[in-house]
PyMOL Python script that loads the backbone (N, CA, C, O; Angstrom):
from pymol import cmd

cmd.read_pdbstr("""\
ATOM      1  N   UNK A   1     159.263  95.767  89.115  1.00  0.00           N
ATOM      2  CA  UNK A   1     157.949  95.554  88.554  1.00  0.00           C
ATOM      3  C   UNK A   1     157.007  96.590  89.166  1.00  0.00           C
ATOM      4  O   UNK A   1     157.126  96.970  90.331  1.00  0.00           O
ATOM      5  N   UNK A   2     155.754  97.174  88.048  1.00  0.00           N
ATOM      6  CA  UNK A   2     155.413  98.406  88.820  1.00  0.00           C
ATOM      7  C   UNK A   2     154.061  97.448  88.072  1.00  0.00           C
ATOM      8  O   UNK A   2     153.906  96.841  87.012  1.00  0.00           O
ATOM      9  N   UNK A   3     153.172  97.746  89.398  1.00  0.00           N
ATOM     10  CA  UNK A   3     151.246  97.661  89.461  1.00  0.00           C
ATOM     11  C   UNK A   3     151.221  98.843  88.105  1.00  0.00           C
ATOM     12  O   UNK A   3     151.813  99.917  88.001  1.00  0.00           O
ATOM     13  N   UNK A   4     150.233  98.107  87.111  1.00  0.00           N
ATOM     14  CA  UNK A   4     149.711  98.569  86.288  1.00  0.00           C
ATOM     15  C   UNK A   4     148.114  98.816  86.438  1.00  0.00           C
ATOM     16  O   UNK A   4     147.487  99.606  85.733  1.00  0.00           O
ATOM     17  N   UNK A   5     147.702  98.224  87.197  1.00  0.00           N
ATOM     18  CA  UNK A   5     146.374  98.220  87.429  1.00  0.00           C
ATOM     19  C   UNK A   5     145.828  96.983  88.321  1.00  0.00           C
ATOM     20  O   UNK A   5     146.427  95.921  88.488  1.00  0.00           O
ATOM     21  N   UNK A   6     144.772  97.281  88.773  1.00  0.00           N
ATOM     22  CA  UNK A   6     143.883  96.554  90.039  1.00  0.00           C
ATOM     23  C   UNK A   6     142.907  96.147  89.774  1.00  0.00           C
ATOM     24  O   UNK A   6     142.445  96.489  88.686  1.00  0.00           O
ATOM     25  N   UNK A   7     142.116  95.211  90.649  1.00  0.00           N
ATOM     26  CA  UNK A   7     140.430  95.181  90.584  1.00  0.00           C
ATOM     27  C   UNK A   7     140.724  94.540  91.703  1.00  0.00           C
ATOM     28  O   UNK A   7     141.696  93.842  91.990  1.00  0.00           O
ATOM     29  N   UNK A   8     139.354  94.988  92.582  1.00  0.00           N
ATOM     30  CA  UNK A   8     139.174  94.725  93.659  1.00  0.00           C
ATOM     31  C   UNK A   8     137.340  94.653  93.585  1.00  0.00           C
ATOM     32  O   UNK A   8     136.671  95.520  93.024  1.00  0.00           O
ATOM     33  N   UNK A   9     136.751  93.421  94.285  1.00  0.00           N
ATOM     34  CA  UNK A   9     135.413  93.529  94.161  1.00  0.00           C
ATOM     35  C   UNK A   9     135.441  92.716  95.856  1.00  0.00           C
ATOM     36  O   UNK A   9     136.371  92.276  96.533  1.00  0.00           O
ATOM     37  N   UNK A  10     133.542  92.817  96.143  1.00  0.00           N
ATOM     38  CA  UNK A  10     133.064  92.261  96.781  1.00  0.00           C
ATOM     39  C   UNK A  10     132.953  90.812  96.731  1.00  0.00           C
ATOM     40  O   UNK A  10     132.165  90.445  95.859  1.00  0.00           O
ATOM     41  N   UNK A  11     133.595  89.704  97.514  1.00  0.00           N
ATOM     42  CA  UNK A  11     133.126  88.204  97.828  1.00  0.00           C
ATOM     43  C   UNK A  11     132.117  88.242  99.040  1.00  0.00           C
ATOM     44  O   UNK A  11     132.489  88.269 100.213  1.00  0.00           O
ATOM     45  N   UNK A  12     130.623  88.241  98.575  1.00  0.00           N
ATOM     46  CA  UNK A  12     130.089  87.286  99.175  1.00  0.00           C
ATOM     47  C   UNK A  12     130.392  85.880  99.893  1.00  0.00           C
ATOM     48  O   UNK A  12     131.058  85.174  99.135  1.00  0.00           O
ATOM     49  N   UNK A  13     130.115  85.266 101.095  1.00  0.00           N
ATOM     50  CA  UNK A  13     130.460  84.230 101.300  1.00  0.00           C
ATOM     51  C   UNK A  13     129.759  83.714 102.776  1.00  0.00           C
ATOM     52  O   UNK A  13     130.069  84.427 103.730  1.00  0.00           O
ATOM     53  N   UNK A  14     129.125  82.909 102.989  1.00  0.00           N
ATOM     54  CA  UNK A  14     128.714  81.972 103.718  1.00  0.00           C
ATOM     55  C   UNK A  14     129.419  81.558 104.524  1.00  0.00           C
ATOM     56  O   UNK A  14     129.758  80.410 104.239  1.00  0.00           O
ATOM     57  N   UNK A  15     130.053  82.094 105.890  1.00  0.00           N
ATOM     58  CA  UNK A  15     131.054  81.246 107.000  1.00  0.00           C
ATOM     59  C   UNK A  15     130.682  79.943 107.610  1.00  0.00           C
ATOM     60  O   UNK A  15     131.470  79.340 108.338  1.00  0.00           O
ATOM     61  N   UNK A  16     129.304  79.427 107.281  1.00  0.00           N
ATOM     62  CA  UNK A  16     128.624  78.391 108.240  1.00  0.00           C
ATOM     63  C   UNK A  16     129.171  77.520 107.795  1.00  0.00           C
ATOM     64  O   UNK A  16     129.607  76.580 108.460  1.00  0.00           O
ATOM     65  N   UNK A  17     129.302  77.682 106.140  1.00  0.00           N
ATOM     66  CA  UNK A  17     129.675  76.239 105.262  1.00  0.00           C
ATOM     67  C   UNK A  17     129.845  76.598 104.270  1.00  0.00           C
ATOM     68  O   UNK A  17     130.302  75.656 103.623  1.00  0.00           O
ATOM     69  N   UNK A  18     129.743  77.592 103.581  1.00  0.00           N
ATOM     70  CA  UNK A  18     130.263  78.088 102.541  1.00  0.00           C
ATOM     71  C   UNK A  18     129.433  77.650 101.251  1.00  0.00           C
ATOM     72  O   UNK A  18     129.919  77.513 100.128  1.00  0.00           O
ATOM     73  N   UNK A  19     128.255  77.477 101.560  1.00  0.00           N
ATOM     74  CA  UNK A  19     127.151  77.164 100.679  1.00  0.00           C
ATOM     75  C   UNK A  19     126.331  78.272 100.442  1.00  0.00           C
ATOM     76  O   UNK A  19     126.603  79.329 101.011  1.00  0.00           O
ATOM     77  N   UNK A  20     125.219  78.185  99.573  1.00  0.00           N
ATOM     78  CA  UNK A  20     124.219  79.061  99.325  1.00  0.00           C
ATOM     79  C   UNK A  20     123.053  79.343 100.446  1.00  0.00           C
ATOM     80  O   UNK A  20     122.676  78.305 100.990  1.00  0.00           O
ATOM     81  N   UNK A  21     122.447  80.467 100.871  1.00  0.00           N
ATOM     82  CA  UNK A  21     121.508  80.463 101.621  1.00  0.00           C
ATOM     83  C   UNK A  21     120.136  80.665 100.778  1.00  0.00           C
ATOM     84  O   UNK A  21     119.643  81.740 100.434  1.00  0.00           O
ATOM     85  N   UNK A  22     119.643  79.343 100.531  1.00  0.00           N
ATOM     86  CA  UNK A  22     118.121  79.815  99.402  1.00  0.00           C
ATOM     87  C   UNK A  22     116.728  79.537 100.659  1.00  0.00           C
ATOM     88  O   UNK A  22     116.625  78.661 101.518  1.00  0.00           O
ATOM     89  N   UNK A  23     115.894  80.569 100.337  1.00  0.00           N
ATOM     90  CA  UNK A  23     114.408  79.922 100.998  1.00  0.00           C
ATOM     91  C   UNK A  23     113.993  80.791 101.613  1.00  0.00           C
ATOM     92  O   UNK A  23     114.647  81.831 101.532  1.00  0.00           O
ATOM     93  N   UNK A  24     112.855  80.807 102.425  1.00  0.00           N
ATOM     94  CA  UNK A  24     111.982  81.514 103.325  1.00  0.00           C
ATOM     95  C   UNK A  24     112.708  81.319 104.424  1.00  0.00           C
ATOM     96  O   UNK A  24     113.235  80.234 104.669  1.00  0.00           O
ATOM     97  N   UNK A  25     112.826  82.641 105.396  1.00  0.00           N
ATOM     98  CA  UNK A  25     113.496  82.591 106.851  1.00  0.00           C
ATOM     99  C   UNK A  25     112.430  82.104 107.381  1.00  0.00           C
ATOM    100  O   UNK A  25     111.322  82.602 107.183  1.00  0.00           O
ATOM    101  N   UNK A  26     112.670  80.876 108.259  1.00  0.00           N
ATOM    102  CA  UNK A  26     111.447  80.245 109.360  1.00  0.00           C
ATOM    103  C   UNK A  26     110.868  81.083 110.242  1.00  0.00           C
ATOM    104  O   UNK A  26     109.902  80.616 110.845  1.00  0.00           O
ATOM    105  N   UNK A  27     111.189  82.201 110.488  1.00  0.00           N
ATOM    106  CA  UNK A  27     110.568  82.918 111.547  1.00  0.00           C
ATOM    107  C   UNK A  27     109.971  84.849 110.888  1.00  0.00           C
ATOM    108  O   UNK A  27     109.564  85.835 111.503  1.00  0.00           O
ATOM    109  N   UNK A  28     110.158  84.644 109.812  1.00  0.00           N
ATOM    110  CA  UNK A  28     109.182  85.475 108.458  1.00  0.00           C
ATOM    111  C   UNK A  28     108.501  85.295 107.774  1.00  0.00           C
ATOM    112  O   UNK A  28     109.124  84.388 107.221  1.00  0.00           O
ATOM    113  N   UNK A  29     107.326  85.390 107.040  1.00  0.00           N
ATOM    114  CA  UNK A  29     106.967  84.591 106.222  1.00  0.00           C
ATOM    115  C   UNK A  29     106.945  85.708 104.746  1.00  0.00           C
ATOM    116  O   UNK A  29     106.409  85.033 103.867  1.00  0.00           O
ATOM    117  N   UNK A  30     107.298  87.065 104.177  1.00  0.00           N
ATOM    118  CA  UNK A  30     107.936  87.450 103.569  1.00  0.00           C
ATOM    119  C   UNK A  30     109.408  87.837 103.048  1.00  0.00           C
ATOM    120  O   UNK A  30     109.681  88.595 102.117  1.00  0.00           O
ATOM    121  N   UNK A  31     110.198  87.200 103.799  1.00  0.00           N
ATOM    122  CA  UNK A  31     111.820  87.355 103.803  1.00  0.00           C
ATOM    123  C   UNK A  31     112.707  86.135 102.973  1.00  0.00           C
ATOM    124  O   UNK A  31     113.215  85.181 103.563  1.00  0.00           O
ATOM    125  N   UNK A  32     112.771  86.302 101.844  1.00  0.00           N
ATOM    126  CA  UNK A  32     113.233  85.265 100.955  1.00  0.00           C
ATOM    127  C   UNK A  32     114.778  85.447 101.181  1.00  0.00           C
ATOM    128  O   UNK A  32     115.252  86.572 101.340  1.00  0.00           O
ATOM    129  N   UNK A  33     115.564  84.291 101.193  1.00  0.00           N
ATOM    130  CA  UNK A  33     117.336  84.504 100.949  1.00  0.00           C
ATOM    131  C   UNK A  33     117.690  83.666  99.977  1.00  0.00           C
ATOM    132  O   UNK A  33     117.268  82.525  99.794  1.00  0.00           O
ATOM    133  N   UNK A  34     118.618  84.370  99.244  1.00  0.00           N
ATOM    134  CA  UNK A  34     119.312  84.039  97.935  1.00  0.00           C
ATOM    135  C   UNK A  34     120.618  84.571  97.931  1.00  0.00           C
ATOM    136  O   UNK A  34     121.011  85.224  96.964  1.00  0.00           O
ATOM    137  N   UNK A  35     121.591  84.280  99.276  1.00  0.00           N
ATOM    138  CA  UNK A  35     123.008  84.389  99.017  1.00  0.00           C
ATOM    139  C   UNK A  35     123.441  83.284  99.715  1.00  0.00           C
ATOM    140  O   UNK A  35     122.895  82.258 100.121  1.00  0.00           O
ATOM    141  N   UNK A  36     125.115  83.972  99.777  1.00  0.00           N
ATOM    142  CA  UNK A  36     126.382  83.155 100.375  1.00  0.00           C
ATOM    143  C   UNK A  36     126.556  82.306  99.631  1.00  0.00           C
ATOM    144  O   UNK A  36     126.568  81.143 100.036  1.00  0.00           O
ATOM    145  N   UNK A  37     126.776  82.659  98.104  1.00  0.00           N
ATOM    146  CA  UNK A  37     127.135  81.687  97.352  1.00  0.00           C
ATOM    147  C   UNK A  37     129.083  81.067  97.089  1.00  0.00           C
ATOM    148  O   UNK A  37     129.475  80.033  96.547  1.00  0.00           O
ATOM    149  N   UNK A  38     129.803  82.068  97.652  1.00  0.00           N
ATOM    150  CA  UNK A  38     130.866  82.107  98.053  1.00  0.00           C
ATOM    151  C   UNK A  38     131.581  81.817  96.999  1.00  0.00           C
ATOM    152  O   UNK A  38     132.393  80.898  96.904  1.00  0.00           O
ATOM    153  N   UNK A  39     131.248  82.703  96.086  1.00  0.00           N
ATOM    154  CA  UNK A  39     131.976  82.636  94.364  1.00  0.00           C
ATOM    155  C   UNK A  39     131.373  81.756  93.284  1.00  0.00           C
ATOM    156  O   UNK A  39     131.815  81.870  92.140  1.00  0.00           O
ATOM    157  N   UNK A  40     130.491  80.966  93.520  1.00  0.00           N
ATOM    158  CA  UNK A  40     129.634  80.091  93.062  1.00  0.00           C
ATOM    159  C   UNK A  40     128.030  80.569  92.228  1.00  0.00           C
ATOM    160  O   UNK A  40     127.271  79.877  91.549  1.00  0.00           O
ATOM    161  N   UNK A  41     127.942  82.180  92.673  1.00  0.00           N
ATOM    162  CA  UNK A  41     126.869  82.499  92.281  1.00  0.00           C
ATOM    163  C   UNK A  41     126.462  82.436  90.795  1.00  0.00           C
ATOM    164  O   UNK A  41     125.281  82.235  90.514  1.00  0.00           O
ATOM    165  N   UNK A  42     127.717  82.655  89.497  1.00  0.00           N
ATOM    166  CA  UNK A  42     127.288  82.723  88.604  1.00  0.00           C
ATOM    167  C   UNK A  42     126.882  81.537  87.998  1.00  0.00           C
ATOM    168  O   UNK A  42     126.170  81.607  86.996  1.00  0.00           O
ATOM    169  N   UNK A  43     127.207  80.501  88.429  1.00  0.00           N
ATOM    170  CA  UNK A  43     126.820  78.951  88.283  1.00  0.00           C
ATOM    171  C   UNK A  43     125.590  78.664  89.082  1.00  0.00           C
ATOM    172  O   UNK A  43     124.644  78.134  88.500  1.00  0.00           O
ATOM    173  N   UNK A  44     125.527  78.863  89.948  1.00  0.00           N
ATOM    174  CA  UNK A  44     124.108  78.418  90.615  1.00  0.00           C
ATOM    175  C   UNK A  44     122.921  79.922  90.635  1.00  0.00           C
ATOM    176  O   UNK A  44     121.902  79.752  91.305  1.00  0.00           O
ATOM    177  N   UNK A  45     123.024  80.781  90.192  1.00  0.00           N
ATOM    178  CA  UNK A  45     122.104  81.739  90.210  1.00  0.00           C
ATOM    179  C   UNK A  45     120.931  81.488  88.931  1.00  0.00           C
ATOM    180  O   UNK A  45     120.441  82.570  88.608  1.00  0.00           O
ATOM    181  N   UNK A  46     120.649  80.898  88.528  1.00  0.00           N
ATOM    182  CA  UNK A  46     119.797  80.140  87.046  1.00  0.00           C
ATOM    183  C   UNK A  46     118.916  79.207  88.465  1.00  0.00           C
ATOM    184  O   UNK A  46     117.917  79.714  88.974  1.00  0.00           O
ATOM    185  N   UNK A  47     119.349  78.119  88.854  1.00  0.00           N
ATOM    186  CA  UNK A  47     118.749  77.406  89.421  1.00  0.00           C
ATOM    187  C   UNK A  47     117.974  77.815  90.757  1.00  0.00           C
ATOM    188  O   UNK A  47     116.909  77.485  91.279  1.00  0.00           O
ATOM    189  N   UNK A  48     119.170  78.823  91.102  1.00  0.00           N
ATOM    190  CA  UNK A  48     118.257  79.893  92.696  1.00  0.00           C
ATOM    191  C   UNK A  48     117.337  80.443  91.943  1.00  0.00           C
ATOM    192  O   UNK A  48     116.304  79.791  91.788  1.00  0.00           O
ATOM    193  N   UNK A  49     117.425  81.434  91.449  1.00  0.00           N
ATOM    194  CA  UNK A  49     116.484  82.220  91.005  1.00  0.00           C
ATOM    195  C   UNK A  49     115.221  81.743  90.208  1.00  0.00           C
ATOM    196  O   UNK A  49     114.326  82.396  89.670  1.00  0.00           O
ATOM    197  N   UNK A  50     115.378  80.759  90.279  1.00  0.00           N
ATOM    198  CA  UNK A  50     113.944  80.102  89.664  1.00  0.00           C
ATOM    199  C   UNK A  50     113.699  78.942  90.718  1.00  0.00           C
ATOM    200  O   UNK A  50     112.706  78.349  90.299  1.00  0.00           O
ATOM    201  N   UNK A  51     114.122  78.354  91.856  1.00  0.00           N
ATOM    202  CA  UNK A  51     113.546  78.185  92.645  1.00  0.00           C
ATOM    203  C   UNK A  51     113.264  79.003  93.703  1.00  0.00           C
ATOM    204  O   UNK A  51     112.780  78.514  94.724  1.00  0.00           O
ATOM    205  N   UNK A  52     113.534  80.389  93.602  1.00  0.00           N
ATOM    206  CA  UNK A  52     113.129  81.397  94.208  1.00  0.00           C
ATOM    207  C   UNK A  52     111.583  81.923  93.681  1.00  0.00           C
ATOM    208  O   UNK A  52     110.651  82.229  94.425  1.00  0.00           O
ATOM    209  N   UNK A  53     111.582  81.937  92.529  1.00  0.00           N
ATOM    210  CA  UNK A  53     110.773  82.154  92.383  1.00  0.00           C
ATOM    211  C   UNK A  53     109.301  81.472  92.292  1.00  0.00           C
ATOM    212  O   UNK A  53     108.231  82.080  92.327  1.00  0.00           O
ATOM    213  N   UNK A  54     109.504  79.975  92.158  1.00  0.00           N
ATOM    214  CA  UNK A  54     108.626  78.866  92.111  1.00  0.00           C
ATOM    215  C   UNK A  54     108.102  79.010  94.316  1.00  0.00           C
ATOM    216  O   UNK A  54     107.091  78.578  94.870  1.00  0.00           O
ATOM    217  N   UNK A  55     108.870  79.493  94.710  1.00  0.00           N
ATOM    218  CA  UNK A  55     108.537  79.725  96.559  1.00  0.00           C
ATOM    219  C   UNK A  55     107.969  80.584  96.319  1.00  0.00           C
ATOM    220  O   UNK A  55     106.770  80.481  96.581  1.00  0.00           O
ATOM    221  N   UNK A  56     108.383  81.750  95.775  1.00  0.00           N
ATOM    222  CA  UNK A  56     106.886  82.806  95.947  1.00  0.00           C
ATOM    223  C   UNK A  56     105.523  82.489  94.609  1.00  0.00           C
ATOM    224  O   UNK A  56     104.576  83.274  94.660  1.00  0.00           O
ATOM    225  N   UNK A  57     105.491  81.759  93.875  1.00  0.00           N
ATOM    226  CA  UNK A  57     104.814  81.645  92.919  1.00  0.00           C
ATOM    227  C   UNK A  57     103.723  80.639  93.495  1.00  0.00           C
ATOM    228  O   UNK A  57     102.507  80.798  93.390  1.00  0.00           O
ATOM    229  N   UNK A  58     104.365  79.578  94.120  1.00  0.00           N
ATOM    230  CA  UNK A  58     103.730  78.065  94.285  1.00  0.00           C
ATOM    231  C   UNK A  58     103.944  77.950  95.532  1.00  0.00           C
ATOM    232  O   UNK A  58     102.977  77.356  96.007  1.00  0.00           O
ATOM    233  N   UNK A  59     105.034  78.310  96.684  1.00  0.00           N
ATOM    234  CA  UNK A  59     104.835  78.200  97.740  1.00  0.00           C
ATOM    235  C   UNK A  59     105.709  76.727  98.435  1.00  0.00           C
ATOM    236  O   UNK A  59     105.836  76.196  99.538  1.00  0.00           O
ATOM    237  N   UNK A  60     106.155  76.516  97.085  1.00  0.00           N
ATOM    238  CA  UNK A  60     107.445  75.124  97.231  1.00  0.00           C
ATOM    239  C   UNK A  60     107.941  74.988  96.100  1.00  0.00           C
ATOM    240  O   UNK A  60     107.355  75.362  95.085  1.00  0.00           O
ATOM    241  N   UNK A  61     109.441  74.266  96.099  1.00  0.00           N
ATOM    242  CA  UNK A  61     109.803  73.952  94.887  1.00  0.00           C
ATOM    243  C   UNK A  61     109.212  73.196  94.209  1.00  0.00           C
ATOM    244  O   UNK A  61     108.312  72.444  94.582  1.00  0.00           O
ATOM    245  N   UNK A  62     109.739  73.331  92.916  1.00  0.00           N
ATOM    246  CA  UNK A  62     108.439  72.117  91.950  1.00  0.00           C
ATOM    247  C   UNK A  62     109.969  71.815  90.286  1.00  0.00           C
ATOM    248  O   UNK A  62     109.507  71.084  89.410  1.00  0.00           O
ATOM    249  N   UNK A  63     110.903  72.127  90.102  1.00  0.00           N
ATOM    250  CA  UNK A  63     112.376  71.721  89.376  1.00  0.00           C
ATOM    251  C   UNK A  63     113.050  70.932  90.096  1.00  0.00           C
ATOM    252  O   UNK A  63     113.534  69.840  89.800  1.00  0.00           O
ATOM    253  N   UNK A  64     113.084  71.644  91.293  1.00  0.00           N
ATOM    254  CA  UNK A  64     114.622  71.511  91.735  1.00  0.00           C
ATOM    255  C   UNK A  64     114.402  71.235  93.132  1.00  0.00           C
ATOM    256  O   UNK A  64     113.673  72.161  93.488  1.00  0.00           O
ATOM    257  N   UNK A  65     114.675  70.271  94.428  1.00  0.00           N
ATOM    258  CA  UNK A  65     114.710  70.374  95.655  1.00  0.00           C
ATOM    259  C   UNK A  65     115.486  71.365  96.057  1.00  0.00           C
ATOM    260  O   UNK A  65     116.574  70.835  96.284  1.00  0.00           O
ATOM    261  N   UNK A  66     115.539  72.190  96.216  1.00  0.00           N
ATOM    262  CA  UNK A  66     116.870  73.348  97.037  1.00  0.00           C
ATOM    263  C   UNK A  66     116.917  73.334  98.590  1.00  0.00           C
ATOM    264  O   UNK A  66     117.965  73.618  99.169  1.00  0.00           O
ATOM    265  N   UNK A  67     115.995  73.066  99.142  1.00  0.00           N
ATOM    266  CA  UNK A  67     116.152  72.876 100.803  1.00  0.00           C
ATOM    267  C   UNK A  67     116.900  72.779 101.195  1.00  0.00           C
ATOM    268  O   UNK A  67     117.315  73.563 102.048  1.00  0.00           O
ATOM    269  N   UNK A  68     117.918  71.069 100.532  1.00  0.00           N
ATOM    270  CA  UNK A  68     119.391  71.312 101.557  1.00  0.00           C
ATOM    271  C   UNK A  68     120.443  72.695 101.662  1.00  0.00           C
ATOM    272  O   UNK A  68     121.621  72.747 102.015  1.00  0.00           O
ATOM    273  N   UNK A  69     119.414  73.890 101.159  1.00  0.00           N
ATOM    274  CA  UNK A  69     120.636  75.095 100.932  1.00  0.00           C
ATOM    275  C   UNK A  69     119.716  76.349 101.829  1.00  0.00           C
ATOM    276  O   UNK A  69     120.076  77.526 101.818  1.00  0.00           O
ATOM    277  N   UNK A  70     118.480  75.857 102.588  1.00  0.00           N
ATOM    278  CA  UNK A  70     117.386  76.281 103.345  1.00  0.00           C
ATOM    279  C   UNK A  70     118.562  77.121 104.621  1.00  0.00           C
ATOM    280  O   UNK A  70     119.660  76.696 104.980  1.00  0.00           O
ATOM    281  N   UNK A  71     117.955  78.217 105.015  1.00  0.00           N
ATOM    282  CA  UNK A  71     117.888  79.006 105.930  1.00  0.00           C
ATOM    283  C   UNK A  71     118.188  78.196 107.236  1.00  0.00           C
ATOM    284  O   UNK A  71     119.091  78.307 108.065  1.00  0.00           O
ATOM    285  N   UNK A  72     117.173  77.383 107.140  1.00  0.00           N
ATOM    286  CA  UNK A  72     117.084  76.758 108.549  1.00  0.00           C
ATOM    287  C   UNK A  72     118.019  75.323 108.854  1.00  0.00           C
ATOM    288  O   UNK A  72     117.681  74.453 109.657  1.00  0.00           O
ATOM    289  N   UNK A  73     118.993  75.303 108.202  1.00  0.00           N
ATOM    290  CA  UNK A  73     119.903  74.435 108.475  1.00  0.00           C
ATOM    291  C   UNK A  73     121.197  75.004 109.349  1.00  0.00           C
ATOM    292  O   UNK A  73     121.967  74.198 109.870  1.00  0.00           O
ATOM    293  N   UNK A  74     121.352  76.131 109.452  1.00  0.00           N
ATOM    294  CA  UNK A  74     121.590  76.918 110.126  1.00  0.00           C
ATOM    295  C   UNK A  74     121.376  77.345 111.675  1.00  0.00           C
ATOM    296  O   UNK A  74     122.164  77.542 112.600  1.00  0.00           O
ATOM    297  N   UNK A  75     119.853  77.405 111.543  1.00  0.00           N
ATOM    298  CA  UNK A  75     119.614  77.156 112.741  1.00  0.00           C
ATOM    299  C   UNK A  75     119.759  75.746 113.344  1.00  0.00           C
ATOM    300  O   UNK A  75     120.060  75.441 114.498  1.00  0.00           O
ATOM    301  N   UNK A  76     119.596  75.297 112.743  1.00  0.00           N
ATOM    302  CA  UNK A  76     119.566  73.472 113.047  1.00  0.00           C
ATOM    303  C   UNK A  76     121.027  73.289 113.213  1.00  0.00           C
ATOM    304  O   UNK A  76     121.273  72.125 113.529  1.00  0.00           O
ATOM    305  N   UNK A  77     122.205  74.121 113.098  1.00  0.00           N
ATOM    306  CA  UNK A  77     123.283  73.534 113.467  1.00  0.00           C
ATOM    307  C   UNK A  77     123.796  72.217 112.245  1.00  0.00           C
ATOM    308  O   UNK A  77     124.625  71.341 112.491  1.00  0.00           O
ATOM    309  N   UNK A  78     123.036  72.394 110.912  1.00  0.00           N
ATOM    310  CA  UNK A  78     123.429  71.442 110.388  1.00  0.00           C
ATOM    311  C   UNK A  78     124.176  71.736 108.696  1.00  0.00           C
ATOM    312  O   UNK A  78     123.531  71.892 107.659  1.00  0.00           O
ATOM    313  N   UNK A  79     125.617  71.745 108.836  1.00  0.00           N
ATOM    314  CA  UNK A  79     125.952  72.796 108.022  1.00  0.00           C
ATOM    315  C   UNK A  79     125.895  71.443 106.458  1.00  0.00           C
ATOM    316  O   UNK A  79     125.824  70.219 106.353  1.00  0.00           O
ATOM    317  N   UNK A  80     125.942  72.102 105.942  1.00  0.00           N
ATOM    318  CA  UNK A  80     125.955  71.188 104.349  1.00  0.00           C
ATOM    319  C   UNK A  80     127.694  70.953 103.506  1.00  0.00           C
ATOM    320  O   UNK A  80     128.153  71.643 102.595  1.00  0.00           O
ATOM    321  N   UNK A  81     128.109  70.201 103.944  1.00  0.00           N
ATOM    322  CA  UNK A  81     129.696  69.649 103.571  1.00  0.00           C
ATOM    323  C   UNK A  81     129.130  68.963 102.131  1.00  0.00           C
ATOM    324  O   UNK A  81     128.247  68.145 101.875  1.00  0.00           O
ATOM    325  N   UNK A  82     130.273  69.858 101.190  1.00  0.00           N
ATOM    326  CA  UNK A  82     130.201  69.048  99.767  1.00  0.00           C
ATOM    327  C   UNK A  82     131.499  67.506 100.097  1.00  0.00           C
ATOM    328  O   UNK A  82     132.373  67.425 100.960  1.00  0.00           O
ATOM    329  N   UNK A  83     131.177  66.693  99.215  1.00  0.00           N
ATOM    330  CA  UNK A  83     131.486  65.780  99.515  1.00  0.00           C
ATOM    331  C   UNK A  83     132.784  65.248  98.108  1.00  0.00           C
ATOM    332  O   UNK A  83     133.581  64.311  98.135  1.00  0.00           O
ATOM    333  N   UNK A  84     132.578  66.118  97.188  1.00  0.00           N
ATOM    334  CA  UNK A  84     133.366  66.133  96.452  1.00  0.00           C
ATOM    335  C   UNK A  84     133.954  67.726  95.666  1.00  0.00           C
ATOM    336  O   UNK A  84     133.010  68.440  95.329  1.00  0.00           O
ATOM    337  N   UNK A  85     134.790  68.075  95.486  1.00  0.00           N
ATOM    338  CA  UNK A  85     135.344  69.386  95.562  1.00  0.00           C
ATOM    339  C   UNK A  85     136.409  69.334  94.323  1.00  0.00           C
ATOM    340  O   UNK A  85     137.521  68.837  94.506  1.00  0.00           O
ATOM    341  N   UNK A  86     136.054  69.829  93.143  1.00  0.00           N
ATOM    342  CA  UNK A  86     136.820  69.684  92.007  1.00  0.00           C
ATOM    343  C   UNK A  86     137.375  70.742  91.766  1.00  0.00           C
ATOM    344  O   UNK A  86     138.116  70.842  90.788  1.00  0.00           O
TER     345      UNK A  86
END
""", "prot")
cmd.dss("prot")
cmd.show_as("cartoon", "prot")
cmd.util.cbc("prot")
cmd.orient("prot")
């Protein structure tokens, strides 16, 4: 059997927990994050990106709670375990 061809790309990915990193870094107050979606991005990038943008627009979410996917859970040592995995 002979390789006919390849693809090779970039995975993003989140080692803390393998979740998304959305929100304002606590210790910036211009530094927005919107990764580590860890293959998940094309499904959840609709909902980031517009609660990304409702943080710089409004200054909090106002759709969607996204926090539990906050920067600072991280620091907090508090990683976010899905609880069901399909």
């Amino acid at each position: 059997i002979r390789m006919t061809g390849a693809w090779a790309g970039y995975y993003e990915m989140n080692v803390f927990d393998h979740n998304a990193i959305l929100g304002l870094h606590p210790e910036r107050d211009n530094l927005y994050f919107a990764n580590g979606f860890s293959g998940h991005g094309l499904q959840q990038c609709p909902a980031a990106g517009r609660g990304i943008a409702e943080l710089i627009r409004f200054g909090e979410y106002r759709s969607l709670d996204l926090s539990p996917v906050s920067f600072a859970r991280i620091l907090e040592n508090r990683p976010l375990l899905e609880k069901n995995v399909i």
